[in-house]
N, C-alpha and C positions, 0 to 999 in steps of 0.2 A: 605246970612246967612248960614254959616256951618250946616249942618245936624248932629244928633248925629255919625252916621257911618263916615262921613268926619269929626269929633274932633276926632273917638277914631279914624281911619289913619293917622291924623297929630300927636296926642299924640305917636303915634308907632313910626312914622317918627322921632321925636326926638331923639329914643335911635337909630335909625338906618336909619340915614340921606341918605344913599344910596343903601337904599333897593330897587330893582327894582320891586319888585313883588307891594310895597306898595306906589310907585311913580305911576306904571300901574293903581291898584283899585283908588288909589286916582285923577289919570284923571278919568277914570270910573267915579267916582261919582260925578264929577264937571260936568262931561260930561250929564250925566243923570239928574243933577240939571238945566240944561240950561247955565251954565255957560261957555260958550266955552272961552272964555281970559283962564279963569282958567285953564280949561282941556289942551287946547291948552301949558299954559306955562308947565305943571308938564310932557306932551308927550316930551316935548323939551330937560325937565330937565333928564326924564329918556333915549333919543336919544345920548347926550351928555354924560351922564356918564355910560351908558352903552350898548353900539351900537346892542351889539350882541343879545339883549333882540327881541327877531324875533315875538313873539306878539305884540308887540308894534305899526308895519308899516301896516299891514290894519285898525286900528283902529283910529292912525293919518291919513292914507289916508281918511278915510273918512269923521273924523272931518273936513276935510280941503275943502274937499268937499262942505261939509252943509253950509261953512264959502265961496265959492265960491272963493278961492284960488284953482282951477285947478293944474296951473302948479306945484305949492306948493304941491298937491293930487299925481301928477304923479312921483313928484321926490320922496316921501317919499314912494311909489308905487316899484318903480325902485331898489331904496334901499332896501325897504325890499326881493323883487325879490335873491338879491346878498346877502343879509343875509342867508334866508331860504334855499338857494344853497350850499353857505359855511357851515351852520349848517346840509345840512342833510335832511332837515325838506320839505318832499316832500306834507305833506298836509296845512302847511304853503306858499307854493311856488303857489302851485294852486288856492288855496284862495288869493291871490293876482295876481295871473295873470290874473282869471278873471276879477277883480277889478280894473286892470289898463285896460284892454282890452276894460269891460262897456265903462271907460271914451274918448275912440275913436271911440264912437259909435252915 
């Protein structure tokens, strides 16, 4: 059952079907509802349409995690590695290296 914060993200999502910020909160909140199917699909939907979104890949990694898809954890780990390098994003790159790092431990 949608919470009211996940009706008013999806009612937003309809004017702006490719919002990445509100594909993000709206994993968030499916994520935090227990729902990982859910979370899991809206991280994929925002992966696909929009790669370069570099918060996105520790958040998947470790949904993936919880869901005990590993290798699925390290590739989305990997990815976002090569995101936050090409973006720049030196405290996004670290927060997921340690995160892929844990999972070799």
């Amino acid at each position: 059952m949608p919470t009211a914060r996940m009706q008013q993200l999806l009612h937003l999502l309809e004017s702006a079907p490719g919002d990445s910020f509100l594909l993000f909160a709206l994993a968030k909140e499916y994520e935090k509802a227990g729902d990982e199917e859910q979370a899991l699909a809206h991280y994929e939907q925002l992966r696909a349409s929009d790669p370069g979104y570099v918060g996105l890949y520790y958040h998947l990694g470790k949904l993936l995690e919880k869901m005990d898809r590993s290798d699925d954890a390290k590739a989305a780990y990997d990815q976002g590695l090569e995101t936050a390098k090409a973006a720049g994003d030196r405290h996004a790159w670290s927060e997921l290296s340690a995160a892929r790092m844990d999972m070799d431990y």
